[in-house]
C-alpha positions in Angstrom: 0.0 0.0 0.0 1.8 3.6 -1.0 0.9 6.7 1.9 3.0 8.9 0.1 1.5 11.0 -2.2 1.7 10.7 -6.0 3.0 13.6 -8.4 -0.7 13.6 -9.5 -2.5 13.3 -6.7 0.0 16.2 -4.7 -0.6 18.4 -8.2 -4.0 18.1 -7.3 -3.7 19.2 -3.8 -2.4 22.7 -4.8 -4.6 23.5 -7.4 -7.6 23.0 -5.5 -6.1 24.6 -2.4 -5.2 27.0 -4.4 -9.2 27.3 -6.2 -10.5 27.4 -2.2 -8.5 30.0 -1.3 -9.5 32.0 -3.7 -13.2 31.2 -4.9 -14.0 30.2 -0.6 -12.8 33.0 1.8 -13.7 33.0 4.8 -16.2 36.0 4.8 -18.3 33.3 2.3 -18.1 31.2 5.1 -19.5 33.9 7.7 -22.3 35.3 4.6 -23.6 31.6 5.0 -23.3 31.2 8.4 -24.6 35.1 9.5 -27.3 35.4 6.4 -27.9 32.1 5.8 -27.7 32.0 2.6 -26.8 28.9 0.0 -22.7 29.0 -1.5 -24.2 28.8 -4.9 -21.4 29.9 -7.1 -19.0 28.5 -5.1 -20.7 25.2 -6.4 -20.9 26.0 -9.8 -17.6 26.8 -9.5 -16.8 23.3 -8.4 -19.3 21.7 -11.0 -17.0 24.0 -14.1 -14.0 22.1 -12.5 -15.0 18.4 -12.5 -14.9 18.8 -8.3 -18.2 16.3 -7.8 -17.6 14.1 -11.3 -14.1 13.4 -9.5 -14.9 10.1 -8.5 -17.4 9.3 -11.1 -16.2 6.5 -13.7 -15.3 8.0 -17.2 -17.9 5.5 -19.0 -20.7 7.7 -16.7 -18.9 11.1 -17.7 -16.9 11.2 -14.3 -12.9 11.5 -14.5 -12.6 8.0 -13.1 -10.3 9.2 -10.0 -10.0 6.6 -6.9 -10.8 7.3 -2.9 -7.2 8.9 -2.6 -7.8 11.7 -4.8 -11.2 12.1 -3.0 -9.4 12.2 0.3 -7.3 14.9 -0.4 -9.8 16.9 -2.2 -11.8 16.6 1.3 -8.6 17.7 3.0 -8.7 20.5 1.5 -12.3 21.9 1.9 -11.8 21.2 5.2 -9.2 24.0 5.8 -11.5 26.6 4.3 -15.3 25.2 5.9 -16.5 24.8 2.5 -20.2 25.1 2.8 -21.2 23.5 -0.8 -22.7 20.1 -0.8 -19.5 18.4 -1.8 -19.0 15.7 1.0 -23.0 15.0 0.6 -23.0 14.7 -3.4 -19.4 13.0 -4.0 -18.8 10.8 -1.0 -22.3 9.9 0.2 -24.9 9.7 -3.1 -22.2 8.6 -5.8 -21.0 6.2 -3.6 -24.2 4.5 -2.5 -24.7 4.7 -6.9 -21.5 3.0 -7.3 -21.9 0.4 -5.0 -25.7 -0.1 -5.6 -26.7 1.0 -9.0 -27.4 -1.0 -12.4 -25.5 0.5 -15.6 -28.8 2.4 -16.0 -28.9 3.4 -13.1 -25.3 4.8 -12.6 -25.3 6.4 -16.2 -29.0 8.1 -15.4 -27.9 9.7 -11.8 -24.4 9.7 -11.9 -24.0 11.0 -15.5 -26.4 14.2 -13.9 -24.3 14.9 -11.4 -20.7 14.6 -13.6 -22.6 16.6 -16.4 -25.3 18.7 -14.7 -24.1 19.1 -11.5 -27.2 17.7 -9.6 -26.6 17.9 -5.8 -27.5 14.4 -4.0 -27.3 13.1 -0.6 -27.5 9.9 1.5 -30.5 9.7 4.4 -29.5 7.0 6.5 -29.7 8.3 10.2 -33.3 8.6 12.0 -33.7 9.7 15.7 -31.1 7.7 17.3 -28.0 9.0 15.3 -26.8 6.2 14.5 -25.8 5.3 10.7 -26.0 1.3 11.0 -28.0 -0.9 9.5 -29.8 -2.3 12.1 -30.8 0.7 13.7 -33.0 1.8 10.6 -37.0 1.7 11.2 -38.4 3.1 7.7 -39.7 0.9 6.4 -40.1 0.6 2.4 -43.4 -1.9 1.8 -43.9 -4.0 -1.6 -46.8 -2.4 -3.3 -46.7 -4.5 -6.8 -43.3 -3.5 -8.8 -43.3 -0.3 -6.2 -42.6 0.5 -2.8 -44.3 2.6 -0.6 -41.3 4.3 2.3 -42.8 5.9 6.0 -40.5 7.4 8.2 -38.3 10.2 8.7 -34.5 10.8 8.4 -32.3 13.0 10.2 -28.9 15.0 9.7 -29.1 14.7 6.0 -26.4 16.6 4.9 -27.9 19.1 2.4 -31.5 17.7 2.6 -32.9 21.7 1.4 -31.1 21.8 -1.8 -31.0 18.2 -2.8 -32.3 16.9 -6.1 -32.2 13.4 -5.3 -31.8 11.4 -1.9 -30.5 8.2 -1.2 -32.5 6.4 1.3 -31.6 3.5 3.1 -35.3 1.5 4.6 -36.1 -1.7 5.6 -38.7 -4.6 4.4 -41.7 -4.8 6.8 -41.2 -7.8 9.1 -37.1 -7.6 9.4 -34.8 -6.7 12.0 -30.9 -5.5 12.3 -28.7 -6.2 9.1 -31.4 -8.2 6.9 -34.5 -6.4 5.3 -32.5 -3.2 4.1 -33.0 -1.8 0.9 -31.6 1.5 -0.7 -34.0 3.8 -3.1 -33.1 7.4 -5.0 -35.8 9.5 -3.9 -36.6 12.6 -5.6 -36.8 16.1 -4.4 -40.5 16.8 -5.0 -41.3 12.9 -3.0 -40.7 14.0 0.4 -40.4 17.2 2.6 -37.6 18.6 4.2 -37.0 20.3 7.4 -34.3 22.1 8.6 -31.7 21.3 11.5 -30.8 23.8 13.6 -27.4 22.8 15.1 -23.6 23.8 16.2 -22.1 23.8 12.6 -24.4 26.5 10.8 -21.6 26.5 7.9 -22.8 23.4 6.9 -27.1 22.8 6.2 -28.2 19.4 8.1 -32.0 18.5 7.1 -34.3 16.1 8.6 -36.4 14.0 5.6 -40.0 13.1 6.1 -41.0 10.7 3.9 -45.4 9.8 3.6 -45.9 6.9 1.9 -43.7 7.8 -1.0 -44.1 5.5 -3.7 -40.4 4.4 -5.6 -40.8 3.2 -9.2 -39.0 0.4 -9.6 -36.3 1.8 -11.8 -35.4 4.0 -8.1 -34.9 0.9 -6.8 -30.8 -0.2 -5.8 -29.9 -3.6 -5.7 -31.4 -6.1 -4.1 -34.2 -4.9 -2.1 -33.8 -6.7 1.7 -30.3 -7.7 0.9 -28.3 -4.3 0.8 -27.1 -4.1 4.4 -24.0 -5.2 3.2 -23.7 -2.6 0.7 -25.0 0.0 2.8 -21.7 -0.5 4.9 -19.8 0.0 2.4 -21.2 3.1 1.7 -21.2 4.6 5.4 -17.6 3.9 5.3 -16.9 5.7 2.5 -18.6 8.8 3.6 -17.0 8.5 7.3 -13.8 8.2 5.6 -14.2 11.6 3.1 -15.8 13.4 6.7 -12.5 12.7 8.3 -10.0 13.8 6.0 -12.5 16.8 6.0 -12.0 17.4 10.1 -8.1 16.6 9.5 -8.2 20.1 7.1 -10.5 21.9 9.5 -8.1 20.8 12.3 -5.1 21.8 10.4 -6.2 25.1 10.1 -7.0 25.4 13.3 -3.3 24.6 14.1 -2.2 27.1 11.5 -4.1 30.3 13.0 -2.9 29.4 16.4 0.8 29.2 15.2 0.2 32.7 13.4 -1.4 34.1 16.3 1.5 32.8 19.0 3.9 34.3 16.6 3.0 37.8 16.6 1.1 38.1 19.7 3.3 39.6 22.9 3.2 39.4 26.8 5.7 40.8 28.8 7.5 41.8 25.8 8.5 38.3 24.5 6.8 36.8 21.5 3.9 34.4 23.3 5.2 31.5 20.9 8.5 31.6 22.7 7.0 30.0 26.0 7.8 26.8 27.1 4.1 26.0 27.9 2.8 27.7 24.3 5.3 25.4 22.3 4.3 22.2 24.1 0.9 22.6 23.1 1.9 23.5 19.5 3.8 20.1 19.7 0.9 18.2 21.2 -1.4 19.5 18.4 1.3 19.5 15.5 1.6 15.3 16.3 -2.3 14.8 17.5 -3.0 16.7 13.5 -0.4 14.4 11.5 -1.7 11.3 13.2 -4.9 11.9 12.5 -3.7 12.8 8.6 -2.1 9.1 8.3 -4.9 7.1 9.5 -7.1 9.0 7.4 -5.2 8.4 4.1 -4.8 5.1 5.5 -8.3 4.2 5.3 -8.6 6.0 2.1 -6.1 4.0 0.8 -7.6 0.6 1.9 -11.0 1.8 0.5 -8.9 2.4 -2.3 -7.3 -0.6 -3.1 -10.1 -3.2 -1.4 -7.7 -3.9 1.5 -8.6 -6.6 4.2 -7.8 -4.4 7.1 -10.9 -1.8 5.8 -12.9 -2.1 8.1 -10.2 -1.8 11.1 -8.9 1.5 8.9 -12.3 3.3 8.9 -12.5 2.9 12.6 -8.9 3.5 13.0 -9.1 7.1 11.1 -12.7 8.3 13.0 -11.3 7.6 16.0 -8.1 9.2 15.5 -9.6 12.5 14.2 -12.0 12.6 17.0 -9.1 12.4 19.4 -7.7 15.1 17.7 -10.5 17.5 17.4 -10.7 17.3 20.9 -7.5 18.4 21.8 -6.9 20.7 18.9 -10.2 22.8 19.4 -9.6 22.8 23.0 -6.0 24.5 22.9 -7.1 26.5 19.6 -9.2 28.6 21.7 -6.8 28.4 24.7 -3.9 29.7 23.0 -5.8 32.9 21.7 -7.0 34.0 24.7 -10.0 36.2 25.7 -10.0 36.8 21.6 -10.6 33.1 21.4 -14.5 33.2 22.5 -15.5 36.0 20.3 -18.1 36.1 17.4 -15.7 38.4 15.3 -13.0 36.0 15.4 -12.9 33.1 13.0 -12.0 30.5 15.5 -15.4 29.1 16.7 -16.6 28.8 12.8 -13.7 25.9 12.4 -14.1 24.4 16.4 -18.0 24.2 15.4 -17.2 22.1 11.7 -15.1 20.1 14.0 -17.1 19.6 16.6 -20.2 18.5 14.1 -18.2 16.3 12.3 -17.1 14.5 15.1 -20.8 13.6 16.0 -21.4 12.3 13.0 -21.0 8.8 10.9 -20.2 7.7 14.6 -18.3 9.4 17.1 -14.3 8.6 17.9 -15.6 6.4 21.3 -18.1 4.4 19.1 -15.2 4.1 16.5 -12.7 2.6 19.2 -15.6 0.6 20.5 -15.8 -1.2 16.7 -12.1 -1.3 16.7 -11.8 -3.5 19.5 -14.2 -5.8 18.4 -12.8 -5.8 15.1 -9.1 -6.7 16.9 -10.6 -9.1 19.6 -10.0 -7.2 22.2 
């Protein structure tokens, strides 16, 4: 398995760093946060560039990147807060596609979103917040060729500005893995409601669905027999939201090291104390640990390694570690200046925080991994 970074994939690193930093300031972040308004340019901006179709195979109009590239690309909007629908359109709906569709299927939706740039999401979670399998109560009832799905879903990323959904129900009659089915539900099927929550960078949605009939070509898969698949595709997006909190983390580290470096007490640069640069140590190794089981996983999601499944866990429990301590000392180090609304600081501890909540949290994570390694 090669964790170092291609020519390629590092290429692409810079450019889009270089595209966020530009196109996704942080007073875009603050407009969506403070006006709550929608980044749309920003995500026509990524449509122009191929962003979303990165992933997407070149026979269904995609540029037929792997998980790596997808990583890194996460990385990235995750040191600027990007607010688009990325994570929800490229690492939770073409996933679940890619995993679940037929050819007609995968050239129908994924060719909108590589051509049109269609924003789609996964709706997995209900009241519990939990994103397994077993813990899924919609249920999706035979109805001739159709189906009929009750329930509701919650934090949906980007339920409001969805065209299509993703939504993961179960056969009447079955409990935990067996019974699950996956259906693309479209936006004028269900209603949406919104979430109010810590991250207001980012739009969370709850789904409602009233006996929504799916046509059968809506249906992925096997109906009753997807669980497996739908495993698959919760890793992938748990994967894609950490390398995301890595980025948010990383810039967390980055304004503090500004910050300690111009800021003075007793007329000594602040960065010069003993107790400053052990923190910026602890956070500087807590961030690149995090980084390396993140690409870690991506790379075994990557290549179909055996140790997947022990990866994934690996890199959501790493990054929550992390968040915790980095967020933590991010407003420590700044001082009174630290807890105000005009400074950036609590837009990237709240992405951080969020993230951290979801797809499972870093305890649940370590929980699976010691299962996973018999302990």
């Amino acid at each position: 398995m090669e964790l170092e970074l291609s020519d390629d994939q590092q290429a692409l690193q810079e450019s889009v760093r270089a595209v966020l930093e530009r196109e996704c300031p942080i007073s875009l972040v603050r407009s969506v946060v403070e006006e709550h308004k929608h980044a749309e340019e920003l995500w026509s901006r990524m449509v122009e560039l191929d962003w979303p179709a990165l992933a997407v195979p070149e026979e269904d109009g995609g540029l037929g990147l792997g998980f790596v590239e997808l990583a890194v690309v996460c990385e990235q909007l995750g040191r600027v807060l990007c607010p688009a629908p990325f994570l929800a359109t490229a690492t939770q709906f073409v996933p679940a596609l890619l995993h679940a569709g037929s050819a007609d299927q995968r050239s129908r939706f994924l060719g909108a979103v590589a051509r049109d740039g269609i924003v789609g999401t996964l709706a997995v979670a209900e009241a519990s917040g939990n994103f397994d399998a077993p813990s899924i109560t919609t249920t999706a009832a035979p109805d001739g060729a159709t189906y009929l799905l009750d329930g509701e879903k919650h934090f949906v990323f980007d339920a409001d500005v969805a065209a299509e959904v993703v939504v993961a129900a179960r056969l009447p009659g079955t409990v935990g893995d067996d019974g699950v089915a996956l259906f693309v539900v479209p936006r004028d099927s269900f209603d949406s409601e919104p979430m109010v929550g810590l991250d207001a960078s980012r739009s969370y949605g709850s789904v409602v669905l009233d006996s929504v009939r799916i046509e059968p070509d809506r249906v992925l898969a096997e109906p009753g027999a997807a669980g497996p698949i739908l495993d698959a595709i919760v890793q992938e997006a748990t994967v894609a939201l950490a390398a995301e909190m890595v980025g948010t983390c990383q810039a967390i580290f980055d304004i503090v090291h500004a910050y300690v470096q111009e800021r003075e007490q007793f007329g000594v640069k602040v960065g010069s104390f003993q107790a400053i640069k052990h923190k910026l140590a602890n956070m500087y190794v807590s961030v690149e640990s995090a980084r390396a089981t993140a690409y870690f996983a991506a790379a075994a999601i990557a290549e179909a390694d055996d140790r997947r499944d022990v990866a994934v866990a690996m890199a959501k429990a790493s990054v929550g570690d992390c968040q915790k301590l980095v967020t933590t000392e991010g407003i420590q180090c700044l001082g009174g200046i630290g807890y105000t609304w005009e400074h950036d600081m609590h837009l990237y501890v709240k992405r951080a925080k969020s993230g951290a909540a979801l797809f499972g949290t870093g305890a649940e994570h370590l929980e699976r991994l010691s299962h996973l390694l018999g302990l």
